[in-house]
C-alpha positions in Angstrom: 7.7 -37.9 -49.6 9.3 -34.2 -50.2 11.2 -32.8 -47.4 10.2 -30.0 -45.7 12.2 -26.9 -46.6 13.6 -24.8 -43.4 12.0 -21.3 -43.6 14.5 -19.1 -44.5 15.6 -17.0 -41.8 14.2 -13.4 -41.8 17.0 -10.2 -41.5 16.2 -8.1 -38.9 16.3 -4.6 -40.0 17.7 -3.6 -36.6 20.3 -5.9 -36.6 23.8 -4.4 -35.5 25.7 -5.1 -38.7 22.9 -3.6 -40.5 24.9 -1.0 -43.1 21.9 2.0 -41.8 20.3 3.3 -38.5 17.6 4.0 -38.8 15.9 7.0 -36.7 12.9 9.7 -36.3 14.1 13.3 -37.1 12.6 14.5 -33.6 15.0 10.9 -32.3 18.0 12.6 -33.7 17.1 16.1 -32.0 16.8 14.9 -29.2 19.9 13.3 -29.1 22.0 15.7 -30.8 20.5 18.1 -27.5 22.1 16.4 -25.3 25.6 16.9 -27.6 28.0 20.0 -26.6 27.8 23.1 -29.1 31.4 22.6 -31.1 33.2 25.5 -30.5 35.1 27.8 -32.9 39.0 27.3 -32.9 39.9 30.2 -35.7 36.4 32.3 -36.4 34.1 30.2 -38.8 36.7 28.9 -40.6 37.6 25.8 -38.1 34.9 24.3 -35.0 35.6 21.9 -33.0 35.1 17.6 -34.5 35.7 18.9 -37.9 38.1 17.8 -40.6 38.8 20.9 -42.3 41.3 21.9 -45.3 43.5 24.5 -45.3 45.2 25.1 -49.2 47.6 27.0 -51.0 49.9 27.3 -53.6 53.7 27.1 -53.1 55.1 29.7 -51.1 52.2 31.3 -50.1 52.2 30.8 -46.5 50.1 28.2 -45.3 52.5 26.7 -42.6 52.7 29.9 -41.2 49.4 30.1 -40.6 48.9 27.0 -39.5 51.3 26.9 -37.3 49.9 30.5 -35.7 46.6 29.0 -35.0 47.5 25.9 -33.5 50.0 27.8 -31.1 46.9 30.1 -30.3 44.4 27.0 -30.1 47.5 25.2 -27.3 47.2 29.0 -25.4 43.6 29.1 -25.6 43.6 32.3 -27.0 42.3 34.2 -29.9 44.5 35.6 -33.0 43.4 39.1 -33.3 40.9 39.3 -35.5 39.7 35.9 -35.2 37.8 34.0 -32.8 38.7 30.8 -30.2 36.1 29.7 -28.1 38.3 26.2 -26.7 40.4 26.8 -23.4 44.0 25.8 -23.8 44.3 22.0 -24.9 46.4 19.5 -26.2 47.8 19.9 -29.9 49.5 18.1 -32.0 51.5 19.3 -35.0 52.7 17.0 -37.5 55.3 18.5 -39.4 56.6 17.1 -42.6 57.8 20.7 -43.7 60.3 22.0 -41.7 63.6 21.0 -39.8 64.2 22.3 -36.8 66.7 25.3 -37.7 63.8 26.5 -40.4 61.6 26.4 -37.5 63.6 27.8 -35.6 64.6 30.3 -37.7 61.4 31.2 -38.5 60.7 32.5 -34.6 63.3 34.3 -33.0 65.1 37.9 -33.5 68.3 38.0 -36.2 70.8 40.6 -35.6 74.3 41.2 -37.1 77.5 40.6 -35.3 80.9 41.0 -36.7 79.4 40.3 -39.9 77.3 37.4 -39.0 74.0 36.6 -38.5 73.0 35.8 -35.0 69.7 34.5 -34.2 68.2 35.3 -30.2 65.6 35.1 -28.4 63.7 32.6 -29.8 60.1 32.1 -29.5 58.7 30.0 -26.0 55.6 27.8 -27.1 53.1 26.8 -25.1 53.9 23.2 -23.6 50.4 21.8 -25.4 51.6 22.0 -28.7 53.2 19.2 -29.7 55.6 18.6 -33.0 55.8 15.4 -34.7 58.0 14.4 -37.0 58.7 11.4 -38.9 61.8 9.2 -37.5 63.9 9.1 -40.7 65.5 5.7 -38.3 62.3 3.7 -38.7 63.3 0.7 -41.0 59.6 -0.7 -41.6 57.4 0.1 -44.8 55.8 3.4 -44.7 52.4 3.6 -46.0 49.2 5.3 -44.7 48.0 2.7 -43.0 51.2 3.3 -40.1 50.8 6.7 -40.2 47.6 6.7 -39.2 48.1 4.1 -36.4 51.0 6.4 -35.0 48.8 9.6 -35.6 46.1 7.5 -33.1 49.2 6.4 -30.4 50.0 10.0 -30.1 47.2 11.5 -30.0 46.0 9.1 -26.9 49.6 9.1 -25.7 49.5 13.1 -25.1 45.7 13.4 -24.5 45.1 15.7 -27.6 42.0 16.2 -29.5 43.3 18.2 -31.9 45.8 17.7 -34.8 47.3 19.3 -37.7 48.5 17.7 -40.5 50.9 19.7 -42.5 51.3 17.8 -45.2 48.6 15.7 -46.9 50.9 14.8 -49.5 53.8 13.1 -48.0 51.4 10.9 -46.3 49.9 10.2 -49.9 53.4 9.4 -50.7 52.8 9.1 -54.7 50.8 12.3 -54.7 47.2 13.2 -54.5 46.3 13.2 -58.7 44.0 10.4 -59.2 40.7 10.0 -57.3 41.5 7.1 -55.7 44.4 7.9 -53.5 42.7 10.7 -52.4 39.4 9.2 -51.6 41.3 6.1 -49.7 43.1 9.0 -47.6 40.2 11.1 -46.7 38.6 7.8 -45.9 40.8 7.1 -42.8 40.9 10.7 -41.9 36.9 10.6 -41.5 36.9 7.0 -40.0 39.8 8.9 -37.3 37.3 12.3 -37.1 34.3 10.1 -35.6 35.2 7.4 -33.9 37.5 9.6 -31.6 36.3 13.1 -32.2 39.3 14.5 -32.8 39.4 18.1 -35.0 41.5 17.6 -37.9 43.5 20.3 -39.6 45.1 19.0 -43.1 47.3 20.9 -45.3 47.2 20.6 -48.9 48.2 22.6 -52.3 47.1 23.4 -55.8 49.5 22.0 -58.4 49.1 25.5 -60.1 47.1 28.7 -60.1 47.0 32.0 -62.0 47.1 35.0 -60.3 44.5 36.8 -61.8 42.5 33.1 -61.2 39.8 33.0 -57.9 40.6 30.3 -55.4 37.8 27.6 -55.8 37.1 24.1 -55.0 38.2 22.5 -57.9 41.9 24.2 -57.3 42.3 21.5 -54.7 44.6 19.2 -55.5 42.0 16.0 -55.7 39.5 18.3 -55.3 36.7 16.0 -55.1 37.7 13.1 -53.2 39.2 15.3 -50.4 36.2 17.7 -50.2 33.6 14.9 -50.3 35.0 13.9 -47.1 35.9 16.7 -45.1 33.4 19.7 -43.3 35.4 22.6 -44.1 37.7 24.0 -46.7 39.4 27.1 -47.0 42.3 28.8 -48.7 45.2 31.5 -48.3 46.3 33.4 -51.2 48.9 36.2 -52.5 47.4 39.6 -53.3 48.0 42.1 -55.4 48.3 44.7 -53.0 52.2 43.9 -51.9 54.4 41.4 -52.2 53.8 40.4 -47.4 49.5 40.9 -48.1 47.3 37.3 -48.9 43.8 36.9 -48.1 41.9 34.0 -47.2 38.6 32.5 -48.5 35.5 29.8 -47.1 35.0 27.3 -50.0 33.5 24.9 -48.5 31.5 24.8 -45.1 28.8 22.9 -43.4 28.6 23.9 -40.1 27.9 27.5 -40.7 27.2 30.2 -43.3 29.7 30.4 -46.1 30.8 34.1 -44.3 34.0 34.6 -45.9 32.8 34.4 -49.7 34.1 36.6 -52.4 32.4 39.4 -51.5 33.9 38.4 -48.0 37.6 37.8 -47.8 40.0 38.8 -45.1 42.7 40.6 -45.8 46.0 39.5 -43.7 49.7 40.8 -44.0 53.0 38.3 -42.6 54.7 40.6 -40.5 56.3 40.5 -37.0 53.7 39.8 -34.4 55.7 39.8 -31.8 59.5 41.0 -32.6 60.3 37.0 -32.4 57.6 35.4 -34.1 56.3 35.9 -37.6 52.6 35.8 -38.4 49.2 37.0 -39.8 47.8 40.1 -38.8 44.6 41.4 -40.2 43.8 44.6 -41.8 41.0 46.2 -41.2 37.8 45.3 -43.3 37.0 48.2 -46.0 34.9 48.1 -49.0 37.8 47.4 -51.2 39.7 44.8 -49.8 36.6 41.8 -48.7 36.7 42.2 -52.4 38.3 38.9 -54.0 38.7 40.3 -57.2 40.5 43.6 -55.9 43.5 41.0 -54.7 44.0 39.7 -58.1 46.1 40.4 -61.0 44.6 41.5 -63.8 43.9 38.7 -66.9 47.2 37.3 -68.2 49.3 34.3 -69.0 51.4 34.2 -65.4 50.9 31.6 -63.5 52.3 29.9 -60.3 53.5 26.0 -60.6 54.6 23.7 -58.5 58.1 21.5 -58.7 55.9 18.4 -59.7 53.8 20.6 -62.3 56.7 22.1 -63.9 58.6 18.3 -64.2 54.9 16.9 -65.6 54.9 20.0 -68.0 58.1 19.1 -69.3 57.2 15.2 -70.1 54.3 16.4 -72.1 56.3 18.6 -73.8 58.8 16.3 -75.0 56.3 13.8 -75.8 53.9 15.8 -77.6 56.9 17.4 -80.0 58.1 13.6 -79.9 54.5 12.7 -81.7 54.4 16.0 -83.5 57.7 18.2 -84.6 56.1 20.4 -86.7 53.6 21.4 -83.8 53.0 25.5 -83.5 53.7 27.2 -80.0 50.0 28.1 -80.1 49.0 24.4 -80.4 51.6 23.2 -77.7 50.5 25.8 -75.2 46.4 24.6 -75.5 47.3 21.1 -75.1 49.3 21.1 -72.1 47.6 24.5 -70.3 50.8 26.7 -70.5 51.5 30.2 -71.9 52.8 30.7 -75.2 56.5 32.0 -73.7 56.8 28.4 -71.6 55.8 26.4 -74.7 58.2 28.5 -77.0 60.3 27.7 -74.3 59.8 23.5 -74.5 59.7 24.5 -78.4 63.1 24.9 -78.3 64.9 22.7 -75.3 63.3 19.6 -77.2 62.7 20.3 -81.1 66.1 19.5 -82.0 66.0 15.7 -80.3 63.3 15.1 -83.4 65.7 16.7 -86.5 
């Protein structure tokens, strides 16, 4: 006599490890009613439960920024120009940029005496913002995973919702350049965004960028994997209109309108905001200067690299006169996306190892 087969048991489609949840739009409405409006911490540019990007080349000024609005976010007060709807809270800073004497450097008066520099009154910060640095004393592996779990300790530890991260790429370690990385890191910065509604600041650069180039998406380092992930992107860049004046850019938004578009920018000089504390303060909007294009150089060959770009150019360099010593300048500088002076350049600090 056959046995009787069990039936196979069914899979509830509202089971709690189910992967989805399943819900009416008028069910999601209603609950997202009973949320509270996210308020805006710098204009459109950062709200409130939002993972945002802030990037840059090198040397632009994106610490400085960054480091302006979080002060004014801790005061609960608005950058002129901008807009702050939070009262004064709990920030925290992590700052894998500075020491202390740039910092403090950075935000007090210099004078002269006898020759020598003296540096006074220096800035007072509000109490809610919080640096963090990493404890060069810490004998145990580093790798993203600890960083984030301290990131967590310290944020609960100090009662702070908000957190700038300045920069994503020492807590990469190797780098941001291959998809992977990036995507793993923006991972665990989302899975941090949601399950404890923090608002996350990260810092990031652009390997390289022309001058006479727009700032776009795809300048990101990773640009993909870190913008899949996050609500908000914008960037900070030099203009041509002196050598203190950058302007900053939306790229990416979800919340609200793209305002800040190309036909949009702000324009924004560094300059002494207060006679101890250097910052961005914004010109006045005319029809020339929400112009993009009026901030950049006109078409040519100069560029803006990085430390790691200019190393990686060299490599190529060698290796590509290696394979090829009878290679033309023109040939060399299409290959590896210089101008025709750097490859001339390479041309000529490697040429000989091949004679």
């Amino acid at each position: 006599m056959a046995k009787l087969r069990k039936p196979k048991k069914e899979v509830s489609t509202l089971d709690s490890k189910n992967l989805f949840i399943a819900k009416t739009f008028n069910q999601t409405i209603k609950e997202a009613m009973d949320m509270k409006i996210p308020n805006m911490l710098f204009s459109e540019f950062i709200f409130e439960s939002d993972l945002t990007i802030l990037f840059a080349s090198a040397g632009v000024g994106k610490t400085m920024l960054a480091i302006q609005i979080a002060e004014s976010i801790a005061k609960g007060t608005s950058i002129e120009g901008f807009v702050n709807e939070s009262k004064p809270q709990r920030v925290l800073y992590l700052d894998f940029e500075l020491s202390m004497k740039q910092l403090e450097g950075r935000y007090c008066e210099v004078s002269l005496v006898d020759d020598k520099k003296v540096w006074f009154n220096q800035y007072q910060w509000h109490d809610n913002l919080i640096r963090i640095t990493f404890n060069s004393e810490v004998d145990a592996r580093v790798d993203v995973d600890s960083v984030f779990e301290s990131i967590l300790a310290h944020a609960h530890n100090n009662n702070a919702k908000v957190i700038f991260i300045d920069n994503i790429t020492w807590i990469a370690k190797q780098g941001l350049e291959t998809s992977k990385d990036a995507g793993l890191l923006m991972k665990k910065l989302d899975k941090l965004k949601k399950e404890h509604n923090f608002t996350l600041v990260v810092l990031a650069h652009t390997p390289k960028k022309y001058t006479w180039s727009p700032m776009e998406l795809i300048d990101l380092a990773g640009s993909m994997q870190l913008a899949n992930f996050c609500d908000s992107v914008f960037a900070i860049n030099f203009s041509k209109l002196g050598k203190s004046y950058r302007y900053l850019k939306q790229v990416k938004c979800r919340f609200t309108e793209n305002k800040y578009h190309s036909k949009n920018v702000i324009t924004a000089q560094i300059t002494k905001v207060d006679p101890n504390f250097t910052g961005y303060q914004i010109e006045t909007p005319d029809e020339e200067n929400i112009l993009e294009a009026n901030h950049l150089e006109s078409k040519n060959i100069t560029a803006i690299y990085s430390e790691e770009q200019i190393k990686t150019n060299k490599e190529k360099a060698q290796e590509k006169i290696k394979e090829n010593p009878t290679i033309s300048c023109r040939v060399l500088a299409d290959e590896i996306d210089v101008s025709h002076e750097t490859a001339n350049k390479y041309l000529k600090l490697f040429r000989h190892e091949n004679f």
